[in-house]
N, C-alpha and C positions, 0 to 999 in steps of 0.2 A: 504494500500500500504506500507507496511511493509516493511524495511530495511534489505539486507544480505549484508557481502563482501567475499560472496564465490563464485564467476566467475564459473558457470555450464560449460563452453567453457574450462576451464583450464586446464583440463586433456587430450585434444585431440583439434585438430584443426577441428571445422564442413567445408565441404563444402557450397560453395557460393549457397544460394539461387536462381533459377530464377524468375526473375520479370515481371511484365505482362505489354506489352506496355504502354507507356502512352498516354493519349492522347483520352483513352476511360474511362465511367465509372464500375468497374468486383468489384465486391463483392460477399459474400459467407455467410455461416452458420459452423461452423468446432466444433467437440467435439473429443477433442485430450487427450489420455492418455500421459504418463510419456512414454518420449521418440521422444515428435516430437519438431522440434527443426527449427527457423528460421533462416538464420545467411546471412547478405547483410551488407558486410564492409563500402560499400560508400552510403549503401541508396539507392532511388529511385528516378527516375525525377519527382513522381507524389507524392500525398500527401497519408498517411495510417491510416485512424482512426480504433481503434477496442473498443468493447463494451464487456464487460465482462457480459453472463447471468448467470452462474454459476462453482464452482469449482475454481480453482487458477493457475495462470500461473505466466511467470515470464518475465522481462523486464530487459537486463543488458543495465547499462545509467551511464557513465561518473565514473568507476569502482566500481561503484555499482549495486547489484540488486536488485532491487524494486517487492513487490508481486503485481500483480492482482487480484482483487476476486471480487463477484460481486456488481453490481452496477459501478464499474471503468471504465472508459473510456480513450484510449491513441490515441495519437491526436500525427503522425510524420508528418514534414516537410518534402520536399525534401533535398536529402542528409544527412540525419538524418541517423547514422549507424544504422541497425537492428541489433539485437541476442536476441534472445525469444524463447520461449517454455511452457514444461511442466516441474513443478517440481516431483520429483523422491515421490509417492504414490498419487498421485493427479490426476486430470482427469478436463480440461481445455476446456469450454462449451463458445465459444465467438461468432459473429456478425462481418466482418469486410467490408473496402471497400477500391479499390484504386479508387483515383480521382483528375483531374486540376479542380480547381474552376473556377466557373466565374466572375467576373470582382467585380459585384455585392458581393461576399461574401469575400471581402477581411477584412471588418472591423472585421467579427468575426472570422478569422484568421489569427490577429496581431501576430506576435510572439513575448515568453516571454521577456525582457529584456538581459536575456546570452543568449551568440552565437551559443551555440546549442538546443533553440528554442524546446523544450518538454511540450509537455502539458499532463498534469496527473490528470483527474478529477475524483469529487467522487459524483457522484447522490443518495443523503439518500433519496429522495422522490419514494416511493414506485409506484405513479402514474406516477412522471416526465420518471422512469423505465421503464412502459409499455410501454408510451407513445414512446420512443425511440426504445423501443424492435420493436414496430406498426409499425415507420417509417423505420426501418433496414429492414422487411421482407416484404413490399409495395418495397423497391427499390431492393429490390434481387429478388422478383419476375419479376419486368417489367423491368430489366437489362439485364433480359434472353431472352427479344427478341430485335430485332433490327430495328422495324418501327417508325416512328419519334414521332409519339405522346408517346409509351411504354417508349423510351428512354427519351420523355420528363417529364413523372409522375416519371420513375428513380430520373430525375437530380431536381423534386418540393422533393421527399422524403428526400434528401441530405442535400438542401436546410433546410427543417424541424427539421432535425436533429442540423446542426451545430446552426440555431439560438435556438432551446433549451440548447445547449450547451451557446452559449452566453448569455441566459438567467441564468442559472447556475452559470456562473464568475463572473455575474454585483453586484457586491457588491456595486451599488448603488441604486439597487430593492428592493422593501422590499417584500418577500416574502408572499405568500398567506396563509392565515391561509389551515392549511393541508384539514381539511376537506373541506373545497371548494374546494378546489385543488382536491378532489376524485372525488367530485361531476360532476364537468370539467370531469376528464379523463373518466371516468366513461361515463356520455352524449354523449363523442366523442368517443371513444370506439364501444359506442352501439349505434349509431345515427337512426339505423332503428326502434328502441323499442318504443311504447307509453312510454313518461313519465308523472310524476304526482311529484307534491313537496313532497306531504306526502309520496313517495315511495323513491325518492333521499331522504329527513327525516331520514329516517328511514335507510338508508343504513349507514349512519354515526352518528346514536345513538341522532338525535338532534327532536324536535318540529317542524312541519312543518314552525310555524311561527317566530323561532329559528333561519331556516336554511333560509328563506328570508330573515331575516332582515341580517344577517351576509354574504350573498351572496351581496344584494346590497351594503352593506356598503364595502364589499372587491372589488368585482368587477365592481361596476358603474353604473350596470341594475340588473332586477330579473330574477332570473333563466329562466321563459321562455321565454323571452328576448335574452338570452344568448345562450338558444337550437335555438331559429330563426335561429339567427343571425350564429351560427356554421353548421346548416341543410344549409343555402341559400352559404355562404363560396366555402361549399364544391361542393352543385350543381355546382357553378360554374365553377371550376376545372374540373369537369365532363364533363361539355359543353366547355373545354377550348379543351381536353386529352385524351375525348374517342367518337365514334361512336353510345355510347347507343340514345337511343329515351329516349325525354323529359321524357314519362310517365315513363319509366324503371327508369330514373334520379331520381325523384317526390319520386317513391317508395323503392327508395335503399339511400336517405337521410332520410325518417320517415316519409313523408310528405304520406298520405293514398288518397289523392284527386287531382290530376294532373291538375286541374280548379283551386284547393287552390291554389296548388304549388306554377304555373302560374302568379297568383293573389298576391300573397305575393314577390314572386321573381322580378317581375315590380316595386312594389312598393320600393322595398329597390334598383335592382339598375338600373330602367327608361326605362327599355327595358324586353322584354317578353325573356322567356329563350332562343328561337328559331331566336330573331333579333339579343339577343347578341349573340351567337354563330356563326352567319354571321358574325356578326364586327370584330370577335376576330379573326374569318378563316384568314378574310379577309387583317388584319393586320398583320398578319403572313406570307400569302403568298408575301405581301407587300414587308418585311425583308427578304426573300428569295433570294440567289443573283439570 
């Protein structure tokens, strides 16, 4: 995120952007050459994160301009001026979304200490990357439609997103060593796949009994510990958000045996997948006015 103080705006006044209501959440995918140009003097009522996946854009903040490239992430408040673009031989590959939080995501949307409240992050993790690339195109998908559960895996995506982001600022985390960290995105990534330790091993150049011992000692369990525990996560979500059948469930987390599934999915959380998916309707339609 590079420093210029040459205002791309300065030569010509742009027209005012239009803004997309607020009050909903609209996100997109955009690959813009030299030439496309945002410009909203007062900001927006809603908030504007963008995710940089390739190429470089550019950001004017308080008479400076700031580069974007990848890995960067810009994170406006409401009322935060925009004026953004492409710079002049570049071609600007971003992820972005408007959105009001909910009530719940206010901690990891504190703003900075000065009054105009910019956040400007830089994700070096190659996996932390995907992972958010994953959760940008999970909520641009189910943003496009407008039934209550679509809109609801939208607003869990979001949710994903910003606390990786908060994971990112907490300098008071200590980071995972990387190659676990692959190991992770990698299992979540692929959650349908058979795994094997000697195959995650092997994906990060370690000893299978290398990569256990350094997995427990980073993250508190052993790897297949860690796939359960991410395979059963997610079923849940499933049975929280969608209409599939258990077995479809079973087989679109990795799980090959819909008895196993079953079986394993009581045990971790007390209720069979098909009681808790009564509870959770049913708690829901509870909260409904």
């Amino acid at each position: 995120m590079a420093e210029n103080h040459n205002n791309p705006a300065a030569s010509s006044v742009s027209a005012e952007t239009a803004a997309p209501p607020p009050g909903i959440l609209v996100s997109g995918h955009f690959n813009q050459a030299y030439g496309y140009q945002t410009n909203r003097s007062r900001g927006t009522k809603d908030w504007l994160i963008m995710f940089t996946l390739s190429g470089c854009g550019y950001y004017w903040h308080q008479d400076t301009m700031r580069h974007c490239s990848s890995g960067d992430i810009l994170v406006l408040p409401p009322g935060t001026p925009h004026n953004y673009g492409t710079p002049e031989g570049h071609v600007w590959e971003f992820v972005w979304a408007h959105f009001l939080p909910l009530p719940s995501w206010s901690e990891w949307l504190s703003p900075p200490q000065d009054k105009d409240a910019l956040f400007l992050i830089h994700v070096e993790s190659e996996a932390q990357r995907e992972r958010i690339k994953g959760a940008f195109e999970r909520m641009i998908r189910d943003s496009l439609e407008s039934d209550f559960y679509r809109t609801r895996l939208a607003l869990n995506a979001m949710e994903e997103i910003l606390l990786l982001i908060g994971q990112q600022t907490n300098r008071k985390s200590v980071p995972l060593d990387p190659r676990v960290e692959q190991v992770l995105g990698f299992m979540e990534q692929h959650m349908k796949m058979r795994h094997t330790v000697e195959e995650l091993a092997a994906l990060v150049a370690l000893s299978p009994s290398r990569l256990a011992h350094l997995f427990k000692q980073e993250v508190g369990e052993s790897v297949m510990e860690t796939l359960l525990r991410l395979r059963l996560r997610h079923s849940s979500r499933l049975l929280e958000h969608t209409t599939m059948q258990v077995g479809e469930i079973a087989e679109e987390v990795g799980f090959h045996s819909p008895f196993y599934f079953t079986k394993q999915f009581t045990a971790y959380y007390g209720k069979s997948p098909s009681h808790y998916r009564k509870t959770v309707r049913k708690a829901a339609d509870e909260e409904e006015p």
